[in-house]
C-alpha positions as a LaTeX table, in Angstrom:
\begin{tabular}{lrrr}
\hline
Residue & $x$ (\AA) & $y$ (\AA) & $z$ (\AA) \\
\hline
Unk1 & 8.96 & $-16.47$ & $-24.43$ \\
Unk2 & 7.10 & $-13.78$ & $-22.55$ \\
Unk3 & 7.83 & $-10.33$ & $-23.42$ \\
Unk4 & 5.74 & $-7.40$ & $-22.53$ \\
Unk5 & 4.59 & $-5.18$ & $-25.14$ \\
Unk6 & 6.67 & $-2.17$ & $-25.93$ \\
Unk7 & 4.01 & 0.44 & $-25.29$ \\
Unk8 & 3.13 & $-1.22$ & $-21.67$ \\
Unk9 & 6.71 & $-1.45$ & $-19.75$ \\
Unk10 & 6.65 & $-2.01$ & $-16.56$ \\
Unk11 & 8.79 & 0.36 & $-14.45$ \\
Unk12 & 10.76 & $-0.06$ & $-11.27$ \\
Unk13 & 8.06 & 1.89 & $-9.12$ \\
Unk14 & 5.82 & 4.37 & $-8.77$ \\
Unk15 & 4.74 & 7.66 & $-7.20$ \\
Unk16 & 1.67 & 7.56 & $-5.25$ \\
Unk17 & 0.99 & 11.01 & $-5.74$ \\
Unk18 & $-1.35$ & 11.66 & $-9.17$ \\
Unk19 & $-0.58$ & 14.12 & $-10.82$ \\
Unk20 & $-3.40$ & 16.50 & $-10.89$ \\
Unk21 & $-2.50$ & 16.55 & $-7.06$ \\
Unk22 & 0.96 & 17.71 & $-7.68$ \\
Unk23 & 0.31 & 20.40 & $-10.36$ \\
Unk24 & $-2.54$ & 21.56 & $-7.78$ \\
Unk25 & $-0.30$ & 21.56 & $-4.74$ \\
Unk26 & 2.82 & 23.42 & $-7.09$ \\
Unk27 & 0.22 & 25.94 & $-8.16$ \\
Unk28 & $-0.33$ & 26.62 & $-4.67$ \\
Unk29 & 3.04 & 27.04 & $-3.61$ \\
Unk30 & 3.67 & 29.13 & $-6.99$ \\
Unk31 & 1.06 & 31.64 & $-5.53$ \\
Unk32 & 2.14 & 31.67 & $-1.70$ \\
Unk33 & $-1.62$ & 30.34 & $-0.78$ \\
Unk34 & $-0.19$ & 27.04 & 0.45 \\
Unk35 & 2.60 & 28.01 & 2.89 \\
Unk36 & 0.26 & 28.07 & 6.11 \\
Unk37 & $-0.95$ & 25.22 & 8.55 \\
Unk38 & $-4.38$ & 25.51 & 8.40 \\
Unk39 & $-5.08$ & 21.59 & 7.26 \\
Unk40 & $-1.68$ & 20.60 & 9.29 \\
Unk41 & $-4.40$ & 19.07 & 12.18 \\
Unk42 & $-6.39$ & 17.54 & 10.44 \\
Unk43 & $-4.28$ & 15.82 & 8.02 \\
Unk44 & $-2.09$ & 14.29 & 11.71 \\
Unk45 & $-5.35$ & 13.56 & 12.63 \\
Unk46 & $-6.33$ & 11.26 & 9.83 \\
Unk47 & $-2.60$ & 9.65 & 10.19 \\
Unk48 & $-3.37$ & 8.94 & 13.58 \\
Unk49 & $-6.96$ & 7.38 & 12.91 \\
Unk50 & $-5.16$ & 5.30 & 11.06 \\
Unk51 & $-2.69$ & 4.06 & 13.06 \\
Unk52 & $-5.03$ & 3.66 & 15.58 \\
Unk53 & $-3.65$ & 6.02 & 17.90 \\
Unk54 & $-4.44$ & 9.80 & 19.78 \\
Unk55 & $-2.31$ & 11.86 & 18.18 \\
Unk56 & 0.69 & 12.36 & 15.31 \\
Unk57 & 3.04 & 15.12 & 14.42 \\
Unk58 & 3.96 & 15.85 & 11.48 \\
Unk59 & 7.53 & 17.07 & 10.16 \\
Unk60 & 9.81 & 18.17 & 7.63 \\
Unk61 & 11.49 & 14.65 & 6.98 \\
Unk62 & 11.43 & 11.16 & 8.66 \\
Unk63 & 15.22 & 12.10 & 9.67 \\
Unk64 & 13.96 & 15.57 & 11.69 \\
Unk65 & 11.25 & 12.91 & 12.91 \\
Unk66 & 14.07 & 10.85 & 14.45 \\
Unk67 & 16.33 & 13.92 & 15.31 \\
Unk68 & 13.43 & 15.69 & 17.39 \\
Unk69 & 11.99 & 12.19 & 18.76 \\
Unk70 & 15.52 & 11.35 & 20.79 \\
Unk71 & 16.18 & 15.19 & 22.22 \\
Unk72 & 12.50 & 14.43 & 23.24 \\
Unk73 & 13.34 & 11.35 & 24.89 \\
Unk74 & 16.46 & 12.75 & 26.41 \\
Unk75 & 18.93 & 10.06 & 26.16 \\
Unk76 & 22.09 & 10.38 & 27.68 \\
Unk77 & 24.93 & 11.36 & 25.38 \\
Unk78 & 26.67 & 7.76 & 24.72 \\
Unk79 & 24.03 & 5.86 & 25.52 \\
Unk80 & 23.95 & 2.87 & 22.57 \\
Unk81 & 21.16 & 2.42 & 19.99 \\
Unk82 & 20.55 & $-1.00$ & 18.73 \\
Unk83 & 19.48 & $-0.69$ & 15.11 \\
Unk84 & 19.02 & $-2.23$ & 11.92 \\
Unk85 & 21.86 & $-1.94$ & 9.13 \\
Unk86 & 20.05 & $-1.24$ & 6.15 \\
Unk87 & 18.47 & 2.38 & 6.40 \\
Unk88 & 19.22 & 5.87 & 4.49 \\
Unk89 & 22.44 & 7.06 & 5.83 \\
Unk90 & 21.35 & 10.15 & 7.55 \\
Unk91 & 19.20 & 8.18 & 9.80 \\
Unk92 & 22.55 & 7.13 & 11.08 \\
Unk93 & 23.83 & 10.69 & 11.30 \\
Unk94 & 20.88 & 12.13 & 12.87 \\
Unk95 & 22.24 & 10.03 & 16.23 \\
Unk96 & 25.99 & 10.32 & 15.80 \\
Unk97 & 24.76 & 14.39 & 15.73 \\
Unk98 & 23.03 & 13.81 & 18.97 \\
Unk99 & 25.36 & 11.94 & 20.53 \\
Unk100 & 24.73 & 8.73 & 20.38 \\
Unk101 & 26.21 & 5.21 & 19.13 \\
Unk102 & 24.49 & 3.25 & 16.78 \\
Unk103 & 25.46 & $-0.40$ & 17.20 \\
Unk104 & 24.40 & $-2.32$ & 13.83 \\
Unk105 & 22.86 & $-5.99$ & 14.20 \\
Unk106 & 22.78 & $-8.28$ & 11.06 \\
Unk107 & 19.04 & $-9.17$ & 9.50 \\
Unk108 & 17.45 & $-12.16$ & 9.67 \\
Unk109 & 18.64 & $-13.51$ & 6.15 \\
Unk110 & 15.28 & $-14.81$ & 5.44 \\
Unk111 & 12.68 & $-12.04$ & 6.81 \\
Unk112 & 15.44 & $-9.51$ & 6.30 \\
Unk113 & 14.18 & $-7.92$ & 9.83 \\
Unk114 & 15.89 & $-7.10$ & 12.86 \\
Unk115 & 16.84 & $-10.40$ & 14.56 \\
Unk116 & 15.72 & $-10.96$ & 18.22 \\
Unk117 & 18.54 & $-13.39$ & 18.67 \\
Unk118 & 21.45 & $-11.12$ & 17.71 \\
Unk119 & 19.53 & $-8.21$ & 19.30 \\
Unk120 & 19.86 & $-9.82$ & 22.37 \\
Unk121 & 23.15 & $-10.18$ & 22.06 \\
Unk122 & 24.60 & $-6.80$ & 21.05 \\
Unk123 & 22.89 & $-5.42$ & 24.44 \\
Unk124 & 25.17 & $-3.89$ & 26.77 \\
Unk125 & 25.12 & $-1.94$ & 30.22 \\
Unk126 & 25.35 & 1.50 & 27.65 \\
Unk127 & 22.43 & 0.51 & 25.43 \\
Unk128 & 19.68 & 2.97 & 26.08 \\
Unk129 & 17.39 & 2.05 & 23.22 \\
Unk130 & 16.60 & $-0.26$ & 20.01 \\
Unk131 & 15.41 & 1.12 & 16.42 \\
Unk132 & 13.86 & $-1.46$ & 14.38 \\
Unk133 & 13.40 & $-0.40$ & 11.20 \\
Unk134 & 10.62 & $-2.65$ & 9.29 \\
Unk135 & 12.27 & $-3.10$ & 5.93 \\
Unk136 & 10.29 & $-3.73$ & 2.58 \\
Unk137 & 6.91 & $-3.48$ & 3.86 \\
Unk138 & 7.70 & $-7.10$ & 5.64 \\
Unk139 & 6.42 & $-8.19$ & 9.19 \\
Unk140 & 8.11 & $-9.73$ & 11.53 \\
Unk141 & 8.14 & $-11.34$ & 15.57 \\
Unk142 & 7.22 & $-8.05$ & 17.10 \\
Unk143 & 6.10 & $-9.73$ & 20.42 \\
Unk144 & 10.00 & $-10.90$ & 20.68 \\
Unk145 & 11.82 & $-7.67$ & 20.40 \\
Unk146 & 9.36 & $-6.02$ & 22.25 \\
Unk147 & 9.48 & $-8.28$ & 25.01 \\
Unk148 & 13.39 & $-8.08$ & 25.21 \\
Unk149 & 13.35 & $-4.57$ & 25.40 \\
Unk150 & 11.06 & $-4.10$ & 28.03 \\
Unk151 & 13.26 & $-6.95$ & 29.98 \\
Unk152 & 15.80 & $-4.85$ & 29.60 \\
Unk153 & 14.03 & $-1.26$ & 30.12 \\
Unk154 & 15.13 & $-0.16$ & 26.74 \\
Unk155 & 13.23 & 2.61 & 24.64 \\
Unk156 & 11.99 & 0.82 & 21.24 \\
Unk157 & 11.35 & 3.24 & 18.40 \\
Unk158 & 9.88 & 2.13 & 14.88 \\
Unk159 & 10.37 & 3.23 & 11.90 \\
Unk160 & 7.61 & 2.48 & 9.83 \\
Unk161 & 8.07 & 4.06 & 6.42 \\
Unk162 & 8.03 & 0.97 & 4.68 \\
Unk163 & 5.08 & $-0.61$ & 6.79 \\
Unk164 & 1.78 & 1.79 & 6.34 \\
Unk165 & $-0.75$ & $-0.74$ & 7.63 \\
Unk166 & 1.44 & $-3.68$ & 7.74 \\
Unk167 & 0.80 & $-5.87$ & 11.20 \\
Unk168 & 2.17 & $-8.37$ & 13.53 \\
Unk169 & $-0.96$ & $-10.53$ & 14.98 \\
Unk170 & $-3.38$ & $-7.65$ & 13.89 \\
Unk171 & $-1.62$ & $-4.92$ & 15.47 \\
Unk172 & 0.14 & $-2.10$ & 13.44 \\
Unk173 & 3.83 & $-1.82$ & 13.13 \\
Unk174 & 4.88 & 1.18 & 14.18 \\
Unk175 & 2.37 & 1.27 & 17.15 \\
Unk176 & 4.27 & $-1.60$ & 19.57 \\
Unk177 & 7.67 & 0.53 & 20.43 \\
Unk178 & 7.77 & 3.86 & 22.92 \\
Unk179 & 7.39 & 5.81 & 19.06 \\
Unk180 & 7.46 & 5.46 & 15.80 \\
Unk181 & 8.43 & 7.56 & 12.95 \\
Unk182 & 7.10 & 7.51 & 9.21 \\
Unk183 & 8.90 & 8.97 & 5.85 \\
Unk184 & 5.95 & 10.74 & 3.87 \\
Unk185 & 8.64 & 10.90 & 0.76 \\
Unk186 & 7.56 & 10.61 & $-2.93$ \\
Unk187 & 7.99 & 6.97 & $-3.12$ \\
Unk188 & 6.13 & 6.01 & 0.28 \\
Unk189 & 2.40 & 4.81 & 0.32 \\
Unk190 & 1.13 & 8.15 & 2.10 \\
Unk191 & 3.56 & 10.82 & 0.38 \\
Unk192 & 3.65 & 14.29 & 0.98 \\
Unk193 & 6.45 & 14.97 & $-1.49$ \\
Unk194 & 8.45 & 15.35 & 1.39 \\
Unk195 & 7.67 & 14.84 & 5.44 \\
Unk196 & 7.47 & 12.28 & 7.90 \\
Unk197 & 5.65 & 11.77 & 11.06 \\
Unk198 & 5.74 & 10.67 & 15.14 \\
Unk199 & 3.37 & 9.05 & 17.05 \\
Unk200 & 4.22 & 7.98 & 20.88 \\
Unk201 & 2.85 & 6.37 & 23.40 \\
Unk202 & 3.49 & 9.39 & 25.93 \\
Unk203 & 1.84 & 12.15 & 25.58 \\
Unk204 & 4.59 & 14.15 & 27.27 \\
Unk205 & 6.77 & 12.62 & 24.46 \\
Unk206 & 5.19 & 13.66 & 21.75 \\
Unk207 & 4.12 & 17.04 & 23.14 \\
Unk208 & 7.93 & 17.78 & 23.50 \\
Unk209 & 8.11 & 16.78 & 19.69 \\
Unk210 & 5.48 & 19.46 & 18.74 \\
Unk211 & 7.17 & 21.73 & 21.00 \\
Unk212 & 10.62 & 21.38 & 18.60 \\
Unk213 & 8.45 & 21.43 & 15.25 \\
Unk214 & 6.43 & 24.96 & 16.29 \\
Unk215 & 9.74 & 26.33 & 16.34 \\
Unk216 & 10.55 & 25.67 & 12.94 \\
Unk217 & 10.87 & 28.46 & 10.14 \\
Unk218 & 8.50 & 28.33 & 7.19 \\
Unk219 & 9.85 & 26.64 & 4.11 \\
Unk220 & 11.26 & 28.52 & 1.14 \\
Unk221 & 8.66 & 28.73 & $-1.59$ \\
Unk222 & 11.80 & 27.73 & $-3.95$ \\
Unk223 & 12.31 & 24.51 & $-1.94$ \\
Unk224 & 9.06 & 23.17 & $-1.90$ \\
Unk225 & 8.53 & 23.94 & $-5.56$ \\
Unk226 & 12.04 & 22.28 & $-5.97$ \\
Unk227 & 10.25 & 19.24 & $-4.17$ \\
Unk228 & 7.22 & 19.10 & $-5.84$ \\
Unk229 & 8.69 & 19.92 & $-9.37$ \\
Unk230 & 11.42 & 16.25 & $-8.65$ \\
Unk231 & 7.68 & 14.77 & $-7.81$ \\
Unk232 & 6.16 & 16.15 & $-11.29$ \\
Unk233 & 9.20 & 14.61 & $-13.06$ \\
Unk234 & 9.07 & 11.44 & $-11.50$ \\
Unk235 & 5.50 & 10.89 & $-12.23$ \\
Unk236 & 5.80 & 11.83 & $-15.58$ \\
Unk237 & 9.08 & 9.69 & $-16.45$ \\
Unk238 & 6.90 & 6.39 & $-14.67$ \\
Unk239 & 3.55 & 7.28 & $-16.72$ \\
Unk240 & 2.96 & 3.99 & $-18.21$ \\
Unk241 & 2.97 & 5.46 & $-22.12$ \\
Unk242 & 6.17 & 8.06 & $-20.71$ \\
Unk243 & 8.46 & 5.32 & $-19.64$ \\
Unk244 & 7.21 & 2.94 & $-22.18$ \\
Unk245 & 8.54 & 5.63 & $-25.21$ \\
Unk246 & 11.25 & 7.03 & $-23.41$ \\
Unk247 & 12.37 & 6.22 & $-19.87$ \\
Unk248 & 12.93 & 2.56 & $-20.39$ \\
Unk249 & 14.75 & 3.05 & $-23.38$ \\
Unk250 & 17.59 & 5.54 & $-21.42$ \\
Unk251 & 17.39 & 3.13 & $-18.74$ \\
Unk252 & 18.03 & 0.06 & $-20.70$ \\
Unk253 & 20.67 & 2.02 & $-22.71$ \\
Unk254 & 22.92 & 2.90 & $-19.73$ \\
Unk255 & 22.18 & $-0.31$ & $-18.28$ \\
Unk256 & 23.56 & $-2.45$ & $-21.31$ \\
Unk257 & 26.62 & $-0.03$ & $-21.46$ \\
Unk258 & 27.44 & $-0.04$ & $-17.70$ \\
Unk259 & 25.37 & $-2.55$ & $-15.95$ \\
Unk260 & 26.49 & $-1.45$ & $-12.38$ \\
Unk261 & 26.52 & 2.54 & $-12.85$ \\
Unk262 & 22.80 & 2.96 & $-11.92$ \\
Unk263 & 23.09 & 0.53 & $-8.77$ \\
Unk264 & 26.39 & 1.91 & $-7.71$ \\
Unk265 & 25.23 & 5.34 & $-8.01$ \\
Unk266 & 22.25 & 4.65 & $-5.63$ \\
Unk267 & 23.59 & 2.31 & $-2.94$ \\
Unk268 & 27.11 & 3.49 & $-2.71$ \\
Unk269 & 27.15 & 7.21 & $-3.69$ \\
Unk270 & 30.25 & 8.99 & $-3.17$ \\
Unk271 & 28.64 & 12.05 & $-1.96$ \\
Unk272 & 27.26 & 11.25 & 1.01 \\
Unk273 & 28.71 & 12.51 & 4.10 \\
Unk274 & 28.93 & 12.56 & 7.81 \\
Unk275 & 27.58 & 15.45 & 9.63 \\
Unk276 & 28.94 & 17.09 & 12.84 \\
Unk277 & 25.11 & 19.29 & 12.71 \\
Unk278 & 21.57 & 18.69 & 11.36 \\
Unk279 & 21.15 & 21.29 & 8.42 \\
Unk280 & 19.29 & 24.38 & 8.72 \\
Unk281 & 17.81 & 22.93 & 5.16 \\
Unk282 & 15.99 & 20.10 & 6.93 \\
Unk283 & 14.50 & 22.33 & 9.65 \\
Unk284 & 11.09 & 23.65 & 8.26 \\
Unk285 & 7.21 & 23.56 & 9.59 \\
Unk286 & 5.09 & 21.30 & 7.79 \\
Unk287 & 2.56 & 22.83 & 5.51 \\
Unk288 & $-0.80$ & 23.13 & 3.91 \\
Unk289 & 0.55 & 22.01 & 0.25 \\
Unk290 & 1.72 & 18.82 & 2.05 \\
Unk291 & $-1.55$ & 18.02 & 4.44 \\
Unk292 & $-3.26$ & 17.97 & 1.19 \\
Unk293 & $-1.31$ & 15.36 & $-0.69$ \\
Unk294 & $-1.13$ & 13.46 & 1.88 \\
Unk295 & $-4.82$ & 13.65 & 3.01 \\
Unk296 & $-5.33$ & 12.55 & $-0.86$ \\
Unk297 & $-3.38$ & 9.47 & $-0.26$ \\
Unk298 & $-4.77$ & 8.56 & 3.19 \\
Unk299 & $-7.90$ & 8.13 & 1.44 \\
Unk300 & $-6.89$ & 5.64 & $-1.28$ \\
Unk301 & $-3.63$ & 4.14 & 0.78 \\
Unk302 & $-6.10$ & 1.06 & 1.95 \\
Unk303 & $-7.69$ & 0.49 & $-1.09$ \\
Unk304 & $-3.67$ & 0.77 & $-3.09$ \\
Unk305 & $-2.24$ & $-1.40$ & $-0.19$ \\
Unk306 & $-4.71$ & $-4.25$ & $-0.98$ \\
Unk307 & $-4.17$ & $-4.22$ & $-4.74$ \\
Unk308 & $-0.14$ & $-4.23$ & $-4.30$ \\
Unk309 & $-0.82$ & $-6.86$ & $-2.02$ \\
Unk310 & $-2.81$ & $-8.85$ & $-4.49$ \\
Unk311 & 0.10 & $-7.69$ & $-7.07$ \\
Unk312 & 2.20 & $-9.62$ & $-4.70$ \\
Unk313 & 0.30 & $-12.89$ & $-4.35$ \\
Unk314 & 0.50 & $-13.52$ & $-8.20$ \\
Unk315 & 3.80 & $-13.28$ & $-7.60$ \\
Unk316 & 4.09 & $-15.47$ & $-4.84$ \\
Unk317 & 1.65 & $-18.48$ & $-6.27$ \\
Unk318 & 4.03 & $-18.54$ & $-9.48$ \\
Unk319 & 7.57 & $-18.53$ & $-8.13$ \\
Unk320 & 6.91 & $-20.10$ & $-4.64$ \\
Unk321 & 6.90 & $-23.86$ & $-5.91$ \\
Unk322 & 10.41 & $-23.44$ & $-7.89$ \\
Unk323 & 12.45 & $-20.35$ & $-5.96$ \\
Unk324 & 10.89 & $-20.79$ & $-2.45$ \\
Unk325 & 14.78 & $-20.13$ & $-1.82$ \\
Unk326 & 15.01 & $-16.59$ & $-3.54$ \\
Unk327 & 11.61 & $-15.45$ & $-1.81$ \\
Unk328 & 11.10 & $-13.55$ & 1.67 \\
Unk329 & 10.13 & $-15.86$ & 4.41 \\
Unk330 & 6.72 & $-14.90$ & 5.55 \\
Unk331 & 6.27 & $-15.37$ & 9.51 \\
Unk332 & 2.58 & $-16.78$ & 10.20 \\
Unk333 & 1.25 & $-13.86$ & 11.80 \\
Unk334 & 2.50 & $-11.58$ & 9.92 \\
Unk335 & 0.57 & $-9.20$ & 7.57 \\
Unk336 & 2.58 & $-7.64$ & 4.88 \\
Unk337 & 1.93 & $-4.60$ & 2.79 \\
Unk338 & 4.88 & $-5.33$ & 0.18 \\
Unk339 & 6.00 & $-1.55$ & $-0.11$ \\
Unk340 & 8.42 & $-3.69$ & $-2.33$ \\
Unk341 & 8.76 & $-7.22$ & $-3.23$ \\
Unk342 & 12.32 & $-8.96$ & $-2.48$ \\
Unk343 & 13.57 & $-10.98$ & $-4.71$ \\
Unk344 & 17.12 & $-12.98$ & $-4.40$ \\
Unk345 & 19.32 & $-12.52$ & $-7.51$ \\
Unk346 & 22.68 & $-13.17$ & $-6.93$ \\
Unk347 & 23.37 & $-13.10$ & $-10.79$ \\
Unk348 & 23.10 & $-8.80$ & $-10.40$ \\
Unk349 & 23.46 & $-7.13$ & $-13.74$ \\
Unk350 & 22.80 & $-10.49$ & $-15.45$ \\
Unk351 & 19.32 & $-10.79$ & $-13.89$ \\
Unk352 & 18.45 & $-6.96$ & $-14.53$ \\
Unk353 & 19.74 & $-7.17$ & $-17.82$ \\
Unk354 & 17.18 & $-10.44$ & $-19.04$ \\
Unk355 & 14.31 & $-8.29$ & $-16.87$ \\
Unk356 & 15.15 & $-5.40$ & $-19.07$ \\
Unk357 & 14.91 & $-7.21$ & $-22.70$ \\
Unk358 & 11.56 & $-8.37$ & $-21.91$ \\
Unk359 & 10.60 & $-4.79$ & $-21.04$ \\
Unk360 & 10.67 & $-5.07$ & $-16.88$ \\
Unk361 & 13.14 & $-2.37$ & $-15.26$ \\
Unk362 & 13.81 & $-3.30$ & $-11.77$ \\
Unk363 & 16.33 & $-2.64$ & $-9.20$ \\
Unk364 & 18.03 & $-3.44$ & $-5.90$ \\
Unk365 & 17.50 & $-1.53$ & $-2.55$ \\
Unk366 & 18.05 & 2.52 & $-3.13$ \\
Unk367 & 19.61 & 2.02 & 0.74 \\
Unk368 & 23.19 & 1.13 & 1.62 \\
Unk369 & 24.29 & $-1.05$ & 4.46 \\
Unk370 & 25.27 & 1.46 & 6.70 \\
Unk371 & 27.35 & $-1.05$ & 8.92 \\
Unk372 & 30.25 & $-0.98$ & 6.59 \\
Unk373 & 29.88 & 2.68 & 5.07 \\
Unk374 & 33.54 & 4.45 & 5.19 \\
Unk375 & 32.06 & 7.50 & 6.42 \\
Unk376 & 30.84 & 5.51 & 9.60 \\
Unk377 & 33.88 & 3.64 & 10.21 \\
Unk378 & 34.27 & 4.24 & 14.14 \\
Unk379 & 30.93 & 2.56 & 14.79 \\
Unk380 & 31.10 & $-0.05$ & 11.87 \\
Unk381 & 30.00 & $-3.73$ & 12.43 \\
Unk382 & 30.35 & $-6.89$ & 9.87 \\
Unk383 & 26.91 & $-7.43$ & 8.90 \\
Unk384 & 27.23 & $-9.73$ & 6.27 \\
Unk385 & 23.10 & $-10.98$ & 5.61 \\
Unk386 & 22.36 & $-7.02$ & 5.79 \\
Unk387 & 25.46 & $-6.56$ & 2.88 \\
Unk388 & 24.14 & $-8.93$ & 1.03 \\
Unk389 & 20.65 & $-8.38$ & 0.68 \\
Unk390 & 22.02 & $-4.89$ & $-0.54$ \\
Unk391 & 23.71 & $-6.58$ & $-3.19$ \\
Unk392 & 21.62 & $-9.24$ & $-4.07$ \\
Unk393 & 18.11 & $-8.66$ & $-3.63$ \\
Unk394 & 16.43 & $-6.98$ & $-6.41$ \\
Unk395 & 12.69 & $-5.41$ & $-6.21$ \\
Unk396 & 10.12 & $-6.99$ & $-8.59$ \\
Unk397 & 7.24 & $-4.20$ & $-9.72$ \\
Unk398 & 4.03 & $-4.56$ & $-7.53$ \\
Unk399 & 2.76 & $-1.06$ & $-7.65$ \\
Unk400 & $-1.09$ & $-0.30$ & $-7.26$ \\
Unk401 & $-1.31$ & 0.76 & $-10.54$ \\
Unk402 & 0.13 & $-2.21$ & $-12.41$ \\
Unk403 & $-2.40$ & $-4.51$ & $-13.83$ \\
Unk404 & $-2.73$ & $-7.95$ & $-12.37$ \\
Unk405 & $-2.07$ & $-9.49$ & $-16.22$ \\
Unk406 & 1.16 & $-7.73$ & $-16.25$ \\
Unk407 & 2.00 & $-8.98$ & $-12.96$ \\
Unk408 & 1.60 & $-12.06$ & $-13.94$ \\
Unk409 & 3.57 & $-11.77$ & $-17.36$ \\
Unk410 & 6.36 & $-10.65$ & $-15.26$ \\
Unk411 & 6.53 & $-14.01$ & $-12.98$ \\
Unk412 & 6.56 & $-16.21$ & $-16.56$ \\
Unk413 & 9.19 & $-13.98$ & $-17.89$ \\
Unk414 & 11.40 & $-14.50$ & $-14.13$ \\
Unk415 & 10.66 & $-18.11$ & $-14.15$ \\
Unk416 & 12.06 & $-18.12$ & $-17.53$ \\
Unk417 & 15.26 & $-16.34$ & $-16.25$ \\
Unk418 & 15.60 & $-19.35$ & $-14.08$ \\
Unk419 & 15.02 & $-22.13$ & $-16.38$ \\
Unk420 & 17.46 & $-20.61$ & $-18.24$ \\
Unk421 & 20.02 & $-20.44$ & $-15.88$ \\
Unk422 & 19.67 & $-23.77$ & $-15.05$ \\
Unk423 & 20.18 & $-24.68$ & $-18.89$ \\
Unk424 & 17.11 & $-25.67$ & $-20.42$ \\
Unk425 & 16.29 & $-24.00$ & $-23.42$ \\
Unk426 & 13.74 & $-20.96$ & $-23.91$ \\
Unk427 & 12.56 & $-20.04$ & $-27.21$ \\
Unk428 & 12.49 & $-16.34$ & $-27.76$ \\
\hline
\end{tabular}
């Protein structure tokens, strides 16, 4: 049986931030040289090389992204937003604030994408505008939902914060709706410790967006250190020799005590709330600090996205030909970046648990279903594919950094899971 050594764990993820970068960019907040906007430009400039487009903006979060992207766009108050079910809650509270309705449509079950069928079918005389939101780092039929909503003369936003150079028949996600907006948070592939990002295809648009974000007070020197210090921690509790000694093992621990406290603390956590205003804590100009982190991971991001990608091949050649059924379906045309790698496991704690013993910590989605979230009750839907890929799907490890043996040591020790549940014996 295939265990992994106990000074090489493999952890759930990664930050793509190294840490040099984050002890530079808290030094500079420490000393108030790092507050400006100087290398604002040309870090949105570098973002938008690589999206292939004119221009970006940056922002605070992905969520002030969204929030200044729709009083941009001016839609009427009541006007309906089509939009995926599985996204970070205030993404949903960013349009109840400004006055819209988000109408939930399940995922595809196998893609776990927004499906053009059912999209079609939630449309109404009050939808305005659809908001796919490209889960996982997974591709899907782009040319269909953008052809439906231009049939329809809706407004079709992306959010892309899984998808940094993922594609649909070569072109970018992110680039085929009226905007997109990107999360530049700890865990993306271009981080900034915090931010996110719009690009649009009018200029008017996004000049109205840059408009909002020149307004915006400087950050607190105590929040972005706050930021960047939850960056340094992270980093250090996921260095391979860190986690190996001491992260897995508290993991593990509260794991085999209360197998569901760790996933029921991220997907359905109690303090989460619905807003009647956007917070004056979200509202803050981007900054120098951040322009250089994330200039440090535009540089590498290509290079990183092909190595998770190869991550996720090894993956895909070993469990393909006996859990084809447990795997995303991968729609030709399609060019996926893996931000994480879905895999079905109905079996939950049971699953995690037999990961765990052989040294891999994994996890299901950090996002809730936001279609049946109490605190959205007046615009719930029954999404049932969306609420159970919450439940079910777990993320196997495919960061950058992970060695290609260890991927593949991982596979033999899943593919062991399932020869075990289906009763044949595996020597320890």
């Amino acid at each position: 049986m295939t265990t992994l050594p106990w000074y090489d764990r493999i952890p759930r993820t990664r930050i793509y931030l190294k840490l040099p970068e984050i002890l530079s960019g808290l030094a500079e907040v420490l000393s108030g040289t790092g507050m400006g906007e100087a290398k604002v430009a040309a870090f949105e400039q570098a973002f938008a090389e690589m999206m292939g487009v004119g221009e970006a903006v940056a922002q605070p979060y992905a969520r002030i992204a969204l929030h200044h992207l729709v009083q941009a766009l001016s839609l009427p108050a009541g006007s309906e937003i089509i939009m995926t079910p599985i996204t970070i809650h205030d993404i949903v509270n960013v349009l109840l604030v400004a006055g819209l309705k988000p109408v939930f449509v399940d995922i595809n079950p196998q893609t776990y994408q927004m499906d053009p069928e059912r999209l079609t079918q939630a449309i109404t005389p009050k939808t305005r505008a659809v908001l796919v939101t490209h889960l996982f780092g997974l591709a899907t039929d782009m040319d269909s939902i953008q052809s439906i909503c231009q049939q329809h003369g809706l407004v079709l936003l992306e959010d892309g914060s899984h998808a940094y150079n993922a594609a649909w028949k070569g072109k970018k996600l992110g680039t085929f709706g009226d905007a997109g907006f990107f999360s530049l948070s700890s865990l993306k592939a271009v981080s900034t410790g915090y931010g996110g990002m719009v690009i649009a295809k009018d200029a008017a648009v996004l000049a109205r967006v840059r408009n909002q974000s020149a307004r915006l007070p400087v950050v607190a020197k105590g929040h972005m250190g706050g930021i960047l210090i939850r960056n340094l921690i992270v980093n250090l509790a996921t260095h391979p020799t860190l986690f190996s000694w001491s992260t897995f093992l508290l993991v593990r621990w509260i794991s085999q005590r209360s197998p569901e406290t760790i996933r029921k603390w991220q997907t359905d956590n109690p303090n989460v709330l619905r807003l009647q205003e956007i917070p004056t804590k979200w509202l803050w100009k981007f900054n120098d600090v951040q322009a250089s982190l994330g200039l440090a991971c535009l540089a590498r991001v290509k290079d990183w996205d092909e190595k998770r990608r190869a991550n996720a091949q090894i993956l895909l050649d070993h469990l393909m030909p006996v859990a084809q059924d447990r795997l995303p379906l991968l729609v030709e045309g399609s060019h996926n970046v893996f931000w994480r790698f879905p895999f079905r496991a109905p079996e939950g704690a049971v699953f995690r648990q037999f990961m765990a013993s052989r040294g891999v910590d994994l996890t299901t989605t950090l996002l809730p279903c936001c279609a049946t979230m109490p605190i959205f009750a007046d615009v719930a839907q029954e999404t049932p594919h969306a609420q159970r890929a919450v439940r079910e799907v777990h993320f196997l490890p495919v960061h950058p950094t992970i060695h290609p043996h260890r991927i593949h040591q991982q596979a033999q020790i899943v593919l062991a899971f399932l020869k075990q549940k289906a009763g044949i014996h595996v020597p320890s």
